[in-house]
N, C-alpha and C positions, 0 to 999 in steps of 0.2 A: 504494500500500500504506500499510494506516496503522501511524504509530510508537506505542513507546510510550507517548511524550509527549501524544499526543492520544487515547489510551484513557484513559489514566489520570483526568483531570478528567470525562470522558464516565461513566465508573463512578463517581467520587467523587459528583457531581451523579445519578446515580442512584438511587445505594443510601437513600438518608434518603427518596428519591420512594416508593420500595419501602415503604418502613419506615411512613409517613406513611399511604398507601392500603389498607393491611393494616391498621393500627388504625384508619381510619374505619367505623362500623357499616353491618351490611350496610344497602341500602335498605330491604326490607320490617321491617326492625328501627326506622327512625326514627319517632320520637316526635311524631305531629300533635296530640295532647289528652291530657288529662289529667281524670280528674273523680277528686276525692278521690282516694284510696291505687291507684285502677282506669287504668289509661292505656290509650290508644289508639294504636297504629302503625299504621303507612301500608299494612304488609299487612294487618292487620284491616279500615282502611278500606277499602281497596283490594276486599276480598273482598266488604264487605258493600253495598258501592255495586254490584259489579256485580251482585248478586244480585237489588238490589230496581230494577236497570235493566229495561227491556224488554227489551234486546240486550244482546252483545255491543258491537254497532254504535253503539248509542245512549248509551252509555257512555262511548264514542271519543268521541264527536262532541260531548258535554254539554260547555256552557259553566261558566267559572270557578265563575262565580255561581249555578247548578247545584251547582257540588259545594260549594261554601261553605253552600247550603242545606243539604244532606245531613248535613252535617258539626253545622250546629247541631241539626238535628233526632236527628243521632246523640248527640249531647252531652246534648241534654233530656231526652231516654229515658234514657240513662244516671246521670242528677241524679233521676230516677222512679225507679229503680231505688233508686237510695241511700236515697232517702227513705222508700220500702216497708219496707226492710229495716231501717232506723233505729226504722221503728213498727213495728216486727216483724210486719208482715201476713204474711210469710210463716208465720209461726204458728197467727194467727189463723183458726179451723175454720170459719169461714162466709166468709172470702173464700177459703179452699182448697176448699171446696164448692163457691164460686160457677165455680171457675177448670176444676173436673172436670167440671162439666156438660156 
């Protein structure tokens, strides 16, 4: 049977474990990039990698270097992005024409 001598430290050592894991962010909350004021988390990545995978399967199976690709090419697009909107092409009636076609 145990005393209370040997709960006691067993809870002491506990409670800040507790405290500690509850203020880490969730996972799909962590922060992989950043492009100007726009960030990227690991669930957004997470989402858009699997989407433009072939699989499910193929997604598991992708190497590091595989998703480190992914990752810059999602960062580039997103740098394309800013810099559209910087020139304000989204404005612009003749690239909004060209975009409706």
């Amino acid at each position: 049977m145990l005393s209370s001598k040997s709960i006691i430290p067993a809870v002491l050592f506990a409670l800040p474990l507790v405290g500690i894991l509850s203020c880490a962010p969730a996972r799909q909350d962590v922060l992989v990039a950043s492009v100007g004021e726009d960030e990227i988390t690991l669930g957004e990545y997470e989402n858009l990698f699997m989407k433009t995978s072939a699989s499910r399967e193929a997604a598991d199976q992708s190497s590091m270097e595989e998703r480190e690709k992914f990752l810059d090419l999602l960062t580039n697009f997103r740098l394309k992005l800013l810099d559209a909107y910087a020139s304000r092409l989204d404005k612009d009636t003749e690239m909004i024409g060209e975009i409706n076609m």
